[in-house]
C-alpha positions as a LaTeX table, in Angstrom:
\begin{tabular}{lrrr}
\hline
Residue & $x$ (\AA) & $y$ (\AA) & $z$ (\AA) \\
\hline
Unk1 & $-15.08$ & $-80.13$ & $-9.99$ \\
Unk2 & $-17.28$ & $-78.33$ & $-12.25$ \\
Unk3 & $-20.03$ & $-81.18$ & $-12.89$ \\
Unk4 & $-20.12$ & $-80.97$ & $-8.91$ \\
Unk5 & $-20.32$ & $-77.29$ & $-9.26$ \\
Unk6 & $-22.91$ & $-77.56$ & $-12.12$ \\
Unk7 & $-25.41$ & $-79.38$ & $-10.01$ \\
Unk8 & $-25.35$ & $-77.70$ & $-6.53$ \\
Unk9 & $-24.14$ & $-74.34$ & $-7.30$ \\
Unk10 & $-21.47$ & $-74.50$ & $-4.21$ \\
Unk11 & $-18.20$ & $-72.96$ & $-5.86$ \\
Unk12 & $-18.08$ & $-69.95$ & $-4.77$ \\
Unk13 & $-21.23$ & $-69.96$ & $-3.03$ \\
Unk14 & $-24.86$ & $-69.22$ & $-3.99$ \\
Unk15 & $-23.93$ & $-65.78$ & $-5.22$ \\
Unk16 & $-22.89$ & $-67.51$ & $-8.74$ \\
Unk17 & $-25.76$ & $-68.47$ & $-10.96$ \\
Unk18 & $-24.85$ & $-71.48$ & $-12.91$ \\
Unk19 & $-28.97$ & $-71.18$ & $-14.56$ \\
Unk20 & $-27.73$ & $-68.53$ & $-16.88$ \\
Unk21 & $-25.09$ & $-67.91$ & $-18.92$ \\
Unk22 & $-22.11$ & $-65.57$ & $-18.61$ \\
Unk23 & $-20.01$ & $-63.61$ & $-21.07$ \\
Unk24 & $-17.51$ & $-64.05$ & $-19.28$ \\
Unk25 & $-17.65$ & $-67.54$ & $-18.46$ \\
Unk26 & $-19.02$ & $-68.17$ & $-22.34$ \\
Unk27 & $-15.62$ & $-66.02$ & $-23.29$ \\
Unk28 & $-13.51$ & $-68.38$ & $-21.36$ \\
Unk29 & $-15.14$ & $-71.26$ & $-22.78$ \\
Unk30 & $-14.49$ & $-70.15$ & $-26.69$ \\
Unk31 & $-10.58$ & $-69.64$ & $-25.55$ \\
Unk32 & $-10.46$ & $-73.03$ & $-25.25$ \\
Unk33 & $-10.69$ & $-72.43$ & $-21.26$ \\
Unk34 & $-11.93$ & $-74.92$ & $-18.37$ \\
Unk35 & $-13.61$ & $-72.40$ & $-16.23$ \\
Unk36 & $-17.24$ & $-72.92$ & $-17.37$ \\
Unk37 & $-20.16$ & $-74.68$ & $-16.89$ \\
Unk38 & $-22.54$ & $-76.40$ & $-19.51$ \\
Unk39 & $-24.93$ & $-73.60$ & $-19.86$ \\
Unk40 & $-21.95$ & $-71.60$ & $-21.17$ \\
Unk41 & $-20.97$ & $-74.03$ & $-23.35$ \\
Unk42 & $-24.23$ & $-74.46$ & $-24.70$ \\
Unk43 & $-24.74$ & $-70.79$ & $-25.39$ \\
Unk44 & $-21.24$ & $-70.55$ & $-27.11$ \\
Unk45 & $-21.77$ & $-73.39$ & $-29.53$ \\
Unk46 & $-24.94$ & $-71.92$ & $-30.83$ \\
Unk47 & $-23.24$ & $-68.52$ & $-31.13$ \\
Unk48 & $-20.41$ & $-70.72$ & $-33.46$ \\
Unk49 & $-23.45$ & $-72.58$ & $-35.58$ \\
Unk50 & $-24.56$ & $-69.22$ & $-36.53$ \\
Unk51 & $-21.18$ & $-67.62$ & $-36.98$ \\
Unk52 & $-18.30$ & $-70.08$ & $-36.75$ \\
Unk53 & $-15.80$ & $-67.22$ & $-36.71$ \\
Unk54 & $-16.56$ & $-66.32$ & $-33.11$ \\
Unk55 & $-13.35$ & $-68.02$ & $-32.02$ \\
Unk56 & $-11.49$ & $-66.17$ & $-34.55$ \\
Unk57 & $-13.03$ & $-63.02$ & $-32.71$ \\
Unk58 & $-11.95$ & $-64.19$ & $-29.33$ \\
Unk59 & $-8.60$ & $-65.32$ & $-30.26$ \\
Unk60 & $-7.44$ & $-62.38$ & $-32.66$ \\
Unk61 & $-9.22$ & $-59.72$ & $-29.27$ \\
Unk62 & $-6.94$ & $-61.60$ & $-27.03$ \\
Unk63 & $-3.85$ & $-60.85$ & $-29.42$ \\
Unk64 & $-4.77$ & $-57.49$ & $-29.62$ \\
Unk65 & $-4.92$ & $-57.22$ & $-25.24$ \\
Unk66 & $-0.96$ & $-58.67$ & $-25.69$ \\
Unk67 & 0.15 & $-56.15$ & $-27.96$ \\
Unk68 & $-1.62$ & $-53.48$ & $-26.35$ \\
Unk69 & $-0.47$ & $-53.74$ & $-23.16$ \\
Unk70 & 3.32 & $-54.84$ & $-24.52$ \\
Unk71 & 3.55 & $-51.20$ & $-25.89$ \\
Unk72 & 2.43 & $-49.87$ & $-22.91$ \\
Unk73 & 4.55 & $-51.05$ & $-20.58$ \\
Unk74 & 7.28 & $-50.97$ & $-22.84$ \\
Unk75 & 7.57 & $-47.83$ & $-25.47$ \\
Unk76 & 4.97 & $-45.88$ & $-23.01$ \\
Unk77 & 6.16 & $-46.47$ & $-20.04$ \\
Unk78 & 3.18 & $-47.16$ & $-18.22$ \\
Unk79 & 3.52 & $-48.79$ & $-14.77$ \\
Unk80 & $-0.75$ & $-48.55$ & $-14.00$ \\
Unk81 & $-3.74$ & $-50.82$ & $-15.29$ \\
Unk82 & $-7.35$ & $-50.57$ & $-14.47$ \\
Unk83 & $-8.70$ & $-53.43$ & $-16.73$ \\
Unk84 & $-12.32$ & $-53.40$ & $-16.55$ \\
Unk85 & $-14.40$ & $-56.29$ & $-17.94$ \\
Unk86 & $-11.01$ & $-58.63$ & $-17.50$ \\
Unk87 & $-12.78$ & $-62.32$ & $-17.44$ \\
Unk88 & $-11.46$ & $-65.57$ & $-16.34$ \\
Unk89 & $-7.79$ & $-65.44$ & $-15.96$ \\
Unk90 & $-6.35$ & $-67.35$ & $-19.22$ \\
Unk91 & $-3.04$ & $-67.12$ & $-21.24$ \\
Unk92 & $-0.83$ & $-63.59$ & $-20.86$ \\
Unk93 & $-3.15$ & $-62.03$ & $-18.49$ \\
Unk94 & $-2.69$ & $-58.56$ & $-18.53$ \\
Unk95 & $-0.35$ & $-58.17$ & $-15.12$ \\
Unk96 & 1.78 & $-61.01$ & $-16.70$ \\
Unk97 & 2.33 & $-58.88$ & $-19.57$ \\
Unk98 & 2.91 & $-56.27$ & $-18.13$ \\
Unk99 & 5.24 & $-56.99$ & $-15.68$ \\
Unk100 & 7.24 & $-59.73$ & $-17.78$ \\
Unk101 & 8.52 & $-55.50$ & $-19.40$ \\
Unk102 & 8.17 & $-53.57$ & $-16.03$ \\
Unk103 & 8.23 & $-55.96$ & $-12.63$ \\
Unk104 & 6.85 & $-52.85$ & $-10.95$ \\
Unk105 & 3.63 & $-52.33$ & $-12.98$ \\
Unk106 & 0.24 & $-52.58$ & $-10.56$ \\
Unk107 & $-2.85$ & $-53.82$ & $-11.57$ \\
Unk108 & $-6.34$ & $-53.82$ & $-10.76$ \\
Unk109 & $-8.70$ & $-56.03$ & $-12.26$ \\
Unk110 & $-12.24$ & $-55.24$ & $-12.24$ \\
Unk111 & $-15.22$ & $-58.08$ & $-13.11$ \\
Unk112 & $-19.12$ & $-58.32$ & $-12.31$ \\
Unk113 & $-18.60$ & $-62.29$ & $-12.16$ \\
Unk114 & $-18.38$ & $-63.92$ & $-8.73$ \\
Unk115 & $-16.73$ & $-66.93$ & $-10.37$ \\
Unk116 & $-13.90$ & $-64.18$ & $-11.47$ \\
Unk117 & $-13.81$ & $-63.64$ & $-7.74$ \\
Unk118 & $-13.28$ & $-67.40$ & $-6.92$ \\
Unk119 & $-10.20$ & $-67.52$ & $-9.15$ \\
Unk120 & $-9.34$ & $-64.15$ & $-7.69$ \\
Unk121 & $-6.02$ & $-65.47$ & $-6.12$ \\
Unk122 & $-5.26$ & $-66.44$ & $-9.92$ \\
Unk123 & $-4.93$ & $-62.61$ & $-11.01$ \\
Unk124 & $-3.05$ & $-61.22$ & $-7.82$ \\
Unk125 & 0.24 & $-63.29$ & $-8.12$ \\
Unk126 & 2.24 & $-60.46$ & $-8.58$ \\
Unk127 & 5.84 & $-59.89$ & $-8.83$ \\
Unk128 & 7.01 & $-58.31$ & $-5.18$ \\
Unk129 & 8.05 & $-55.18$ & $-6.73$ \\
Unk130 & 4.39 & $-54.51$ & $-8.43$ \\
Unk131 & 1.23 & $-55.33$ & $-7.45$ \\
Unk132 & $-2.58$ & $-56.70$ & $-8.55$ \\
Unk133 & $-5.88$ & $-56.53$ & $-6.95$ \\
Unk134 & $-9.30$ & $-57.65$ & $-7.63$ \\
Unk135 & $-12.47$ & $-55.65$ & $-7.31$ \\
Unk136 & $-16.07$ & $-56.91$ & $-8.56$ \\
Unk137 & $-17.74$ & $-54.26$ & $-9.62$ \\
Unk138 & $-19.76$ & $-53.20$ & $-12.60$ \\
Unk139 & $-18.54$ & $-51.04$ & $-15.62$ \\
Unk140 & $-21.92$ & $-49.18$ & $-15.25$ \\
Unk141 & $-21.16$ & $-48.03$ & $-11.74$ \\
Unk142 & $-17.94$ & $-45.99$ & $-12.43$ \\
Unk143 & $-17.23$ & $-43.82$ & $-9.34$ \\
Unk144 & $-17.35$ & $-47.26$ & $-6.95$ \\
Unk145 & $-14.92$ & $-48.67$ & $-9.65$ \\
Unk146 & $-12.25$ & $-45.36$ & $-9.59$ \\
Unk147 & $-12.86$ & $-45.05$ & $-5.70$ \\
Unk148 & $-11.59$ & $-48.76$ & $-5.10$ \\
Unk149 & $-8.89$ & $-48.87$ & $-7.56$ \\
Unk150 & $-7.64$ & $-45.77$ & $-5.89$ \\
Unk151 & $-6.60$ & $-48.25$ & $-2.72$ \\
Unk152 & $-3.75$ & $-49.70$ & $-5.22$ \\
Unk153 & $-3.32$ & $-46.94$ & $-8.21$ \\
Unk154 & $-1.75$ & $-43.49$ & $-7.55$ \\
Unk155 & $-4.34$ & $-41.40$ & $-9.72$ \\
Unk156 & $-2.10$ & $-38.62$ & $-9.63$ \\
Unk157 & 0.30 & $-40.74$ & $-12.38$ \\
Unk158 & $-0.57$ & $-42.13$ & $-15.64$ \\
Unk159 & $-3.08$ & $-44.91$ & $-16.16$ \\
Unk160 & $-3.98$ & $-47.25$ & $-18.66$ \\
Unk161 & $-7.88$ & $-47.51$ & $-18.81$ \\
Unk162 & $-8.46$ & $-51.19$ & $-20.57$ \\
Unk163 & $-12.29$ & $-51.31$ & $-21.92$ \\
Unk164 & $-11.91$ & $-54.42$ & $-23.91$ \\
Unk165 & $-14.68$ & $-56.03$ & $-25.31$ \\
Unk166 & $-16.71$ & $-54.71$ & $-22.15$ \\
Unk167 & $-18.90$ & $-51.85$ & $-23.69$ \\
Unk168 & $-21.13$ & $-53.93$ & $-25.76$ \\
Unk169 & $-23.08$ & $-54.90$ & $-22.82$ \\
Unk170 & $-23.60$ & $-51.34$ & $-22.08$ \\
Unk171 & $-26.87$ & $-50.52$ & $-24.12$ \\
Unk172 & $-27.47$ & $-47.27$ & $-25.29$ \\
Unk173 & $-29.86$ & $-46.57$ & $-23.11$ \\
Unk174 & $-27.17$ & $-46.71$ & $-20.18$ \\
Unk175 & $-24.87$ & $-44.37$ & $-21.87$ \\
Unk176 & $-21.93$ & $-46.31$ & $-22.58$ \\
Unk177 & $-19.99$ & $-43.16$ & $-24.13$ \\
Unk178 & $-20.56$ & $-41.23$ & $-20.57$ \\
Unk179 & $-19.12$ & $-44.50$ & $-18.49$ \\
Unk180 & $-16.40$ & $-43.99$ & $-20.49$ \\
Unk181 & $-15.82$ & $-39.86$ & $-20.40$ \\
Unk182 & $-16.29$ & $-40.59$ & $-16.78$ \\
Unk183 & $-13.75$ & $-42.91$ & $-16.05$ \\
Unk184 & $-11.17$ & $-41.35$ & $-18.38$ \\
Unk185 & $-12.01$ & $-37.84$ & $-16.57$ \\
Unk186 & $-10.39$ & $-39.11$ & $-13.07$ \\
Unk187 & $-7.03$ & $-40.01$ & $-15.38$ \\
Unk188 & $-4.27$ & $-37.61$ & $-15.65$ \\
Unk189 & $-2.76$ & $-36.13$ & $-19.13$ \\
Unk190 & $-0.16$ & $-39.07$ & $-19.76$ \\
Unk191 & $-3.03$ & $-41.75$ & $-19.64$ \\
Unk192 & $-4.46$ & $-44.35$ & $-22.00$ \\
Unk193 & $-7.69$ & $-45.89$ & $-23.12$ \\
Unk194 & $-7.21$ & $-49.17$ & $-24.60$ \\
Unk195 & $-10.55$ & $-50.54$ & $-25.76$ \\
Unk196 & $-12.22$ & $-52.78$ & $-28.50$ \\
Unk197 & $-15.81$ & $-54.00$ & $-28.89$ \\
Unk198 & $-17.29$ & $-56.43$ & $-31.16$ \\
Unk199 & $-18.35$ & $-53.96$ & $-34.39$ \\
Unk200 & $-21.66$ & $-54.60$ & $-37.06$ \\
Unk201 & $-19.13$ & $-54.75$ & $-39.96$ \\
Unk202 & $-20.05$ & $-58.57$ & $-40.40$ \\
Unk203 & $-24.28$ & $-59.47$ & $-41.21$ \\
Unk204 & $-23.30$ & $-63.10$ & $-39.70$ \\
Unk205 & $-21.93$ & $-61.57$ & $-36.39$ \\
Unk206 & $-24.76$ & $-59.15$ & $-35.76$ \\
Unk207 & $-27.12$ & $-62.29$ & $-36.64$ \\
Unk208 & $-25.25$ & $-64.18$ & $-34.40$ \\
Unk209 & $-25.29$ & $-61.88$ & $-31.37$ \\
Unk210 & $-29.28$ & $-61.22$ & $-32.10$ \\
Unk211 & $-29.88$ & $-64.76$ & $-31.23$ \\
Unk212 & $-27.95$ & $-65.28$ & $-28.32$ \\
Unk213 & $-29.46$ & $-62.20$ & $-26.86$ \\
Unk214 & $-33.12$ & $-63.62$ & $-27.65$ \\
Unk215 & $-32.43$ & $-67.01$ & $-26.72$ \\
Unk216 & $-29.29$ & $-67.47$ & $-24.36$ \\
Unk217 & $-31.10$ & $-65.60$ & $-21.37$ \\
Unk218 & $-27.44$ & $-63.79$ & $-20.84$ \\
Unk219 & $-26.67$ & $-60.13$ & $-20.34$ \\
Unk220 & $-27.52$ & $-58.97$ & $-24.01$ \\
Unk221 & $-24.19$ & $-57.85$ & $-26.10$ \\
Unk222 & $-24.23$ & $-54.70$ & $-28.38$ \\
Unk223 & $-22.10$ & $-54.59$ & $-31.92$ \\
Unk224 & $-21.79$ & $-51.22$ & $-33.06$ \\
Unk225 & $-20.19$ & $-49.31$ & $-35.64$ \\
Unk226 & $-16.43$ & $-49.07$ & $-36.44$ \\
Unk227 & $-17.86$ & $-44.78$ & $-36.19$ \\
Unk228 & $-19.00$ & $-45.39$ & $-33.16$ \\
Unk229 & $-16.20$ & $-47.25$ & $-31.27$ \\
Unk230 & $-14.38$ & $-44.33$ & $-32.20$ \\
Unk231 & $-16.34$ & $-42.10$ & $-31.00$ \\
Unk232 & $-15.02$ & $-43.55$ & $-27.17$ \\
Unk233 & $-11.58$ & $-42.04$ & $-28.37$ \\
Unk234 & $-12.82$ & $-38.21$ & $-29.01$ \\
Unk235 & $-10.76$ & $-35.67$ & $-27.85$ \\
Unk236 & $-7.39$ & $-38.32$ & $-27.13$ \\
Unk237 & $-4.39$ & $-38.65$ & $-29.20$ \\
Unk238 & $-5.09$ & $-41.79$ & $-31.30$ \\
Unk239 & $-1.88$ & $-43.84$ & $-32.30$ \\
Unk240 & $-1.34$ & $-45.49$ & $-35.68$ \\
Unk241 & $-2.93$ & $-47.09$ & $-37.01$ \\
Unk242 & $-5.96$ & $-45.35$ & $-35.30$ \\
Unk243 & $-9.59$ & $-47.80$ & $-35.02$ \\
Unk244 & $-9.35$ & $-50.78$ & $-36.85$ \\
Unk245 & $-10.29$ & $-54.73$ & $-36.96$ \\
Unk246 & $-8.47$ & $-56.09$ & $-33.92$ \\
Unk247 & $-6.04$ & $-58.33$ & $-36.29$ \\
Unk248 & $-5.43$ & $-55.22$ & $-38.15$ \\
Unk249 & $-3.79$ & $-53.22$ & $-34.96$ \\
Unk250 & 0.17 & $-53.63$ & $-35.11$ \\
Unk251 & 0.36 & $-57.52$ & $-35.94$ \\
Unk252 & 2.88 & $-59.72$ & $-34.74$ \\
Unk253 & 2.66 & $-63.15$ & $-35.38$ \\
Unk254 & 0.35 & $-65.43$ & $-33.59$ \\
Unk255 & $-0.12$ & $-69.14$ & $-32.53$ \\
Unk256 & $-3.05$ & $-69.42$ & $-34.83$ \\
Unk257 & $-0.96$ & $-67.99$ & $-37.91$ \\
Unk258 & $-2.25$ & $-65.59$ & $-40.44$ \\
Unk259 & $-4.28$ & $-63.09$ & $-38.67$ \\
Unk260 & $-8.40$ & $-63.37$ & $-39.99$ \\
Unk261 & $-10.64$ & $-60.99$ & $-40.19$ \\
Unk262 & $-12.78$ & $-60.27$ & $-37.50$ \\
Unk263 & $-15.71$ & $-58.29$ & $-36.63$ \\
Unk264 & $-14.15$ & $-57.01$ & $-33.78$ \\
Unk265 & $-12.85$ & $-53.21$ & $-33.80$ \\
Unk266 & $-10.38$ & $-51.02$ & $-31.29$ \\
Unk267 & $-8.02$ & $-48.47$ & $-30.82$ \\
Unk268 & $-5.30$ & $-46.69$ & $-28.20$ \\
Unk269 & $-5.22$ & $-43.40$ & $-27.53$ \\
Unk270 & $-3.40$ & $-41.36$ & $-25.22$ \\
Unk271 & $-5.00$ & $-38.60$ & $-23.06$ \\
Unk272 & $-3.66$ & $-35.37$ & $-23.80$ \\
\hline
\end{tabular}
C-alpha cells in the first residue's frame, strides 16, 4: 500500500506531499509505526546516526502522554481533551486512555497532516457514551482550532489542553508562548495544560535537530531550554514533580524497562 502510495501520491489524494518529510509521519516511523513513507524513514535514520537516542526520546514522550492523561481522567477527573499536534494514531492513543478510566471522556484531535486525516476514522472509535473528533488545523492558527473543537467540547467545563512535543515547530518568531496563553485563555479555572517539547539539555540532540532542519527539507523543530518550557506553565498550578525530563515525570514501569534519559522536558499544570 504504501510503495503504491510512495510513487503516485494517491492516498489521500494530492493534498499529501510524499516529496518532503513529516514530523509526524517521521514520529510514527521512530515508534516503530507503518504509517510512513521512505522519505520519512530516510530523514529519521539520519536523525538516529547523529543521535541514536532519538527513539529513547520518542518512546519515554509517549510514556509520559499515558501517564499524563491516566491522572487526568482518573485522580482529576477530567472528561475533555483538545490534543493538539496528536500524530499518527499508534499504541494508547489518548481517547483510549482516557476512556479505558472514564467511558464518557470526549476528544478532539487536532493535526496539520492530511495523512492524519486519512487514518481519521482510526482516532474517532469512541466508546458510545464519549466521543472523538478530528480537526486539521494548525497549532499556529488558534482561534480556528478553539472555534471547531467547540462543536464537540463544552468550554464552559474543564479541559485538558495537550501541547506535546508540538511547540518546537513554533519558532520564536511566531510566538509560541502567545499560541499557548491564547489557547489556555478560552479554558475555564479547573483546566490543564499538559505539554512537553524536546529541550537543549543534550549537545548531541541539538546537533541532531540542526541537521535535519538543514538537510531534511521538513518543517524545522526548535529545542529549547528546560527555563523556557516552563515558562508555557506561568501563572498555573504546577503538580509534582513540576518540569522535568519526560522519564523523570511520575514513572511507572515501561515495556522498554529502566526509564533513560532523554532530552525531552514537560510538565502539568492546572489552571487556577
Amino acid at each position: 500500500m504504501y510503495e503504491e502510495s510512495e510513487k503516485s501520491g494517491s492516498e489521500g489524494g494530492s493534498r499529501i506531499d510524499v516529496s518532503r518529510p513529516h514530523s509526524a509521519r517521521i514520529w510514527n516511523y521512530l515508534l516503530g509505526g507503518k504509517d510512513n513513507y521512505a522519505i520519512d524513514r530516510v530523514a529519521g535514520d539520519k536523525v538516529v546516526e547523529v543521535y541514536p537516542g532519538m527513539r529513547d526520546v520518542t518512546r519515554q514522550s509517549r510514556q509520559m502522554l499515558t501517564r499524563v492523561v491516566s491522572y487526568l481522567a482518573g485522580e482529576a477527573g477530567i472528561r475533555q481533551f483538545l490534543d493538539i499536534g496528536t500524530g499518527l494514531p499508534t499504541a494508547n492513543n489518548t481517547h483510549e486512555v482516557a476512556q479505558s478510566i472514564a467511558p464518557d471522556s470526549r476528544i478532539v484531535y487536532v493535526d496539520n497532516d492530511p495523512l492524519v486525516l486519512v487514518h481519521a476514522q482510526a482516532l474517532l472509535t469512541s466508546t458510545p457514551e464519549g466521543k472523538c473528533d478530528y480537526l486539521e488545523a494548525d497549532v499556529r492558527d488558534p482561534e480556528t482550532i478553539l472555534r471547531e473543537a467547540a462543536r464537540t467540547l463544552d468550554f464552559s467545563q474543564p479541559v485538558a489542553l495537550m501541547l506535546m512535543g508540538i511547540m518546537g515547530l513554533v519558532t520564536d518568531e511566531q510566538k509560541p508562548q502567545s499560541v499557548v496563553d491564547h489557547l489556555l485563555s478560552a479554558l475555564p479555572s479547573g483546566s490543564y495544560l499538559a505539554l512537553y517539547d524536546g529541550s537543549d539539555a543534550d549537545p548531541a540532540y541539538v546537533e541532531a535537530i540542526a541537521r535535519h532542519n538543514a538537510n531534511s527539507g521538513a518543517v524545522p523543530y526548535t529545542p529549547r531550554g528546560i527555563d523556557q518550557i516552563a515558562r508555557y506553565f506561568d501563572g498555573l498550578e504546577l503538580l509534582e514533580p513540576g518540569v522535568v525530563s519526560v522519564e523523570r515525570w511520575r514513572p511507572q514501569p515501561n515495556p522498554w524497562g529502566e526509564p533513560v534519559k532523554v532530552s525531552c522536558a514537560g510538565g502539568l499544570a492546572r489552571k487556577p
